[in-house]
N, C-alpha and C positions, 0 to 999 in steps of 0.2 A: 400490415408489415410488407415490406415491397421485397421481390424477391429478387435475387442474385441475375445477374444478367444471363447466360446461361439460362435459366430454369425459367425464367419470363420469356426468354424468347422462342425456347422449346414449347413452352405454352401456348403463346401467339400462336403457332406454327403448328398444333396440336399435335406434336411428336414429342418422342422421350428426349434428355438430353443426351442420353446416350448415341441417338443416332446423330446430333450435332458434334457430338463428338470424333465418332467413328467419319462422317464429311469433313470437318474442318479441325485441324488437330489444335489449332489454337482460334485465339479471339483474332490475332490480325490476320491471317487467315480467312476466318468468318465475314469480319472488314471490309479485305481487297477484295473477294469475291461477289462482294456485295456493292460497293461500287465499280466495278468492272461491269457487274450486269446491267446495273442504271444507268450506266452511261453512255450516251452513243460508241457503237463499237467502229474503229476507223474504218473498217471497209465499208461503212453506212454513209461516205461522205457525201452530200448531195452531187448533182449531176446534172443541173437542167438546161445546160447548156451556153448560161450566161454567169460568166466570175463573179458578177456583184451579185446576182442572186445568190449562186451558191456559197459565197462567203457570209450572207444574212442568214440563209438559211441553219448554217451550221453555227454561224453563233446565236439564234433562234434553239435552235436543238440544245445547246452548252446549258443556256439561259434556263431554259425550260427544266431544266435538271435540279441547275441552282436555285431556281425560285423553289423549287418544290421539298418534302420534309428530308428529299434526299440532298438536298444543299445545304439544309441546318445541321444536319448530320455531319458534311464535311467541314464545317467550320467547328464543330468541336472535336472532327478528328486532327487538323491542322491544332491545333492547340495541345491535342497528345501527342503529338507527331513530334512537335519542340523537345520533350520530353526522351520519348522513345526513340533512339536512331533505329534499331533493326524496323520498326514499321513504318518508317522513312522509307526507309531503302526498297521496302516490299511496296508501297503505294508508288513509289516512282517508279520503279520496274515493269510492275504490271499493270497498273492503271491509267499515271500521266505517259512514261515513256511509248508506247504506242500510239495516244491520242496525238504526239505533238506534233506531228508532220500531216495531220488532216488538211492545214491550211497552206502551209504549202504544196500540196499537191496540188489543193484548189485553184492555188498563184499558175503553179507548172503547166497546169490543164489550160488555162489562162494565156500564156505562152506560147504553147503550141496552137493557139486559135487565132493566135494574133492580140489578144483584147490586153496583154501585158506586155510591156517593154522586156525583152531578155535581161539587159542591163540595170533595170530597178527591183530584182528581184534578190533578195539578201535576207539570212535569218533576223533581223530585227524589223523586216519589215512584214516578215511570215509569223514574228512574236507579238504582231501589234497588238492585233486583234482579241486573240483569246489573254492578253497581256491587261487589257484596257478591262474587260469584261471582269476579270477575276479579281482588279480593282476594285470598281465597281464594287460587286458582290462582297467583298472583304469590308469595305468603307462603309456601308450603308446598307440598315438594318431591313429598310425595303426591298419587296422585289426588283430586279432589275429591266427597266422599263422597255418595248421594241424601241420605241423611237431612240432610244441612246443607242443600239445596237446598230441602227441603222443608221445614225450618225458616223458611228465610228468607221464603217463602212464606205459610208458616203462621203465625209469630209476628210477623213485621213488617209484610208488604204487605196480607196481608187482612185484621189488624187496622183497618190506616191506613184504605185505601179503604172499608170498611166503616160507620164510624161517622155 
């Protein structure tokens, strides 16, 4: 008999459910904490100097997340998520809303070095990326491969920002 989500996962965890209780007062709760900790955290955005690496690089890191059983996990929390507005509202707050300006900071850093046009920099061109990726990942049951990652890097973003 399989046991309640709660009591299986206190078990994994070799604690009571009570102390999951007493840390996370609810399951979405338990959730967002849970992916907030899987996921790169935005002041982790890379930094090595050149925008197109560090724009691979961090969607390298994204990728890395979602290929893993912590990506399977969020594609059946997107599907509760339809469902549940209050665990909407907590997974965008705490989890995407932070993450979403990694990339353009990337672009910004970018800017300031010279390697981006001031003028080609705009939110749809800062959503391509992790836009195209989470595609991807949505569409297709496989991992999501470097070389697309690197495509979209190479043939979309640092075309745009470039010119």
């Amino acid at each position: 008999m399989r046991q309640p989500g709660r009591v299986r996962l206190a078990a994994d965890a070799r604690t009571g459910k009570a102390a999951l209780y007493r840390r996370w007062p609810s399951k979405a709760e338990l959730v967002v904490d849970t992916l907030d900790h899987a996921l790169p955290a935005p002041e982790d955005a890379p930094d090595t100097g050149s925008v197109r690496d560090d724009l691979v690089e961090h969607m390298r890191q994204k990728a890395e997340v979602l290929n893993s059983s912590v990506g399977r996990a969020v594609q059946s929390l997107l599907a509760e998520i339809d469902r549940d507005r209050p665990l909407a509202r907590l997974v965008q707050e705490r989890v995407f809303q932070p993450r979403e300006n990694v990339f353009q900071l990337i672009l910004e850093r970018g800017v300031q070095c010279g390697e981006v046009r001031s003028g080609r920099l705009s939110p749809p061109v800062a959503e391509l990326g992790p836009a195209m990726l989470v595609q991807r990942f949505l569409s297709d049951s496989a991992p999501v491969p470097d070389d697309y990652l690197v495509s979209v890097v190479d043939e979309l973003i640092m075309p745009i920002v470039r010119r």
